[in-house]
C-alpha positions in Angstrom: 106.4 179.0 -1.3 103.7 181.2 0.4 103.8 183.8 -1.4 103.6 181.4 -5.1 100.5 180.1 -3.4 99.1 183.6 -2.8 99.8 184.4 -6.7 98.0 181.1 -8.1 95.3 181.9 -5.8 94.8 185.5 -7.0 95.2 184.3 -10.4 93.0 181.6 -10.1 90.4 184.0 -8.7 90.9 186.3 -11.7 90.4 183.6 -13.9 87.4 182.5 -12.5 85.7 186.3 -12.9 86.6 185.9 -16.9 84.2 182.9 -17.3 81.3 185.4 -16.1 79.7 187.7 -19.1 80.0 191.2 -18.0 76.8 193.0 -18.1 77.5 195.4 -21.0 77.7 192.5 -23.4 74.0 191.2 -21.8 71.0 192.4 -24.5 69.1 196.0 -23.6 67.6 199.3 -24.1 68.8 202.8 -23.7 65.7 205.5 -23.5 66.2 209.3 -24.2 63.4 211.1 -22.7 63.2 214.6 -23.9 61.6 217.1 -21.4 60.9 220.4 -23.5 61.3 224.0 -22.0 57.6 225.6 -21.7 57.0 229.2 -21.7 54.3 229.0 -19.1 53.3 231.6 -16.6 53.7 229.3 -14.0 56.0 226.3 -15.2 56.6 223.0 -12.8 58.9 220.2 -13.9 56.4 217.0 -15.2 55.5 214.0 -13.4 57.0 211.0 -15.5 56.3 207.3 -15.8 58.1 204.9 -18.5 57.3 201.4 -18.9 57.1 198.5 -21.2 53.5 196.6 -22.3 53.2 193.7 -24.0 51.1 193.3 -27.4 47.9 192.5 -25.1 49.0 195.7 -23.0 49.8 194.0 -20.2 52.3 195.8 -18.4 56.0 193.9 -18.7 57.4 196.3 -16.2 57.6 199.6 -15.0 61.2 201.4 -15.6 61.0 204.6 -14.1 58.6 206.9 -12.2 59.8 210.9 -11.3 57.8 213.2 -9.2 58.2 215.4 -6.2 59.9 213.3 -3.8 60.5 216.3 -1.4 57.0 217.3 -0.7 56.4 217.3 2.6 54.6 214.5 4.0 55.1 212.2 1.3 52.6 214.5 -0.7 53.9 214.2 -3.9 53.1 210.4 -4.1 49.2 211.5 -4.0 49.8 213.4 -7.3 50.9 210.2 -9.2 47.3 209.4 -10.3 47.6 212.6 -12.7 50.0 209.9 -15.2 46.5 208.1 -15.4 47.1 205.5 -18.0 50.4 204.3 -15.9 48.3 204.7 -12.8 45.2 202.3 -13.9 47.7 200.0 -15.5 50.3 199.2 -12.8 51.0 202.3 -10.5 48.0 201.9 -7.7 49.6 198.5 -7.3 53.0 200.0 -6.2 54.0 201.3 -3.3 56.5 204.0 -3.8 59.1 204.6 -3.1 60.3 201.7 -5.4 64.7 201.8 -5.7 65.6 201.9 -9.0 62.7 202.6 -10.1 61.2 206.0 -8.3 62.9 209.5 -8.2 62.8 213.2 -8.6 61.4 215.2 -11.4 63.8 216.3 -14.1 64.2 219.6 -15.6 64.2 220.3 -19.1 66.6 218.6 -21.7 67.2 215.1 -22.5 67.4 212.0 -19.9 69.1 209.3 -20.7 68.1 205.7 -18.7 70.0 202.5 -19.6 69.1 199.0 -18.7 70.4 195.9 -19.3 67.9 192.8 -19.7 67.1 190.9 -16.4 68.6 193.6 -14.2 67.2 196.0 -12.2 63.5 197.0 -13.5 63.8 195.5 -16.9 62.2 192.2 -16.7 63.4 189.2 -18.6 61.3 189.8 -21.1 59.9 186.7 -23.9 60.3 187.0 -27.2 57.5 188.8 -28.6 55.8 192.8 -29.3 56.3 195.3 -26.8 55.8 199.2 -27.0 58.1 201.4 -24.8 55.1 204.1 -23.5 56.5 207.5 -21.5 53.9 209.4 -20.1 54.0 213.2 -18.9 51.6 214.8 -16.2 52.4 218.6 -15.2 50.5 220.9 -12.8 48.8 223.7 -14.4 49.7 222.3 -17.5 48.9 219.4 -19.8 49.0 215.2 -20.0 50.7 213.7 -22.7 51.8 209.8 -24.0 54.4 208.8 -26.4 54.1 205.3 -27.6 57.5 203.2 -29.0 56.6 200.0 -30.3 59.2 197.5 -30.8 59.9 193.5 -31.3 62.5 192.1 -28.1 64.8 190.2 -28.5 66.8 192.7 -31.2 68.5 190.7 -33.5 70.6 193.9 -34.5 71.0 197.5 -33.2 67.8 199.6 -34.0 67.1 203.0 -33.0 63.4 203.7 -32.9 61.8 207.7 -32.3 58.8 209.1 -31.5 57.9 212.9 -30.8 55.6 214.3 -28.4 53.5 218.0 -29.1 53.4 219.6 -25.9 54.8 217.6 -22.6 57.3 215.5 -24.3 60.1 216.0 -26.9 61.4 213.5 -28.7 61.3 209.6 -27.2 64.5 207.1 -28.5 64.7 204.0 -27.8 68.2 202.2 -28.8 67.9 198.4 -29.1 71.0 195.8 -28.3 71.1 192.5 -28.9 
């Protein structure tokens, strides 16, 4: 008898966990950011900011923020004014580190970052025009943004792509309703 209690219990529990959407199914965004290979003298990986703005260019939220995490004395955060368009919009009002959000520079290739709406740094976002900008600062080297405009909610998969000159490769942005 204790044990058919145990069993209608642990299937009860199940079922209750099958009543809850499971996150992959929830609407999102995947981002490829593509860090290109300089030949530079002196080559040092790119500070990088990616967020979302709103028609008006409000910022909607701030996805992701690499830099130099390691430098000694938190020095690396004092560098973070070099993305200067992310910095007047949203980043002097952070403090970093931000989880989720902040961590180290990347080497070169592509980056893949996924979010699913209404968790972790992507806001719930209203219906409505947003762009997707990625922004590139490196010492003894350029500054470059790559701008993604797109409409939210998707109402079917979309890929969208934009290509940087000189700090940035290629930007994706996947869509999922």
């Amino acid at each position: 008898m204790a044990s058919a209690i145990a069993s209608t219990r642990y299937s009860l529990a199940l079922g209750t966990g099958l009543g809850v959407v499971p996150a992959v199914f929830a609407a999102g965004l995947n981002i490829g950011v593509e860090i290109p290979r300089l030949d530079v003298a002196e080559y040092h990986r790119p500070y990088v900011a990616a967020w979302l703005e709103r028609a008006d260019n409000a910022v909607a939220g701030t996805l992701a923020v690499w830099y130099e995490v390691k430098k000694r004395d938190n020095e690396g955060v004092k560098w973070l004014k070099d993305m200067r368009q992310w910095w007047r919009r949203t980043g002097r009002e952070l403090s970093v580190p931000i989880d989720g959000i902040t961590g180290p520079t990347r080497p070169a290739g592509r980056h893949d970052l996924a979010f699913s709406e209404g968790t972790g740094p992507l806001p719930k976002l209203p219906a409505g025009s947003y762009k997707l900008v990625v922004e590139a600062s490196r010492e003894s080297g350029g500054r470059e943004v790559v701008t993604v405009p797109f409409d939210w909610p998707a109402k079917a998969p979309v890929s969208l792509k934009d290509q940087g000159k000189s700090e940035l490769g290629a930007i994706t942005l996947d869509l999922k309703p």
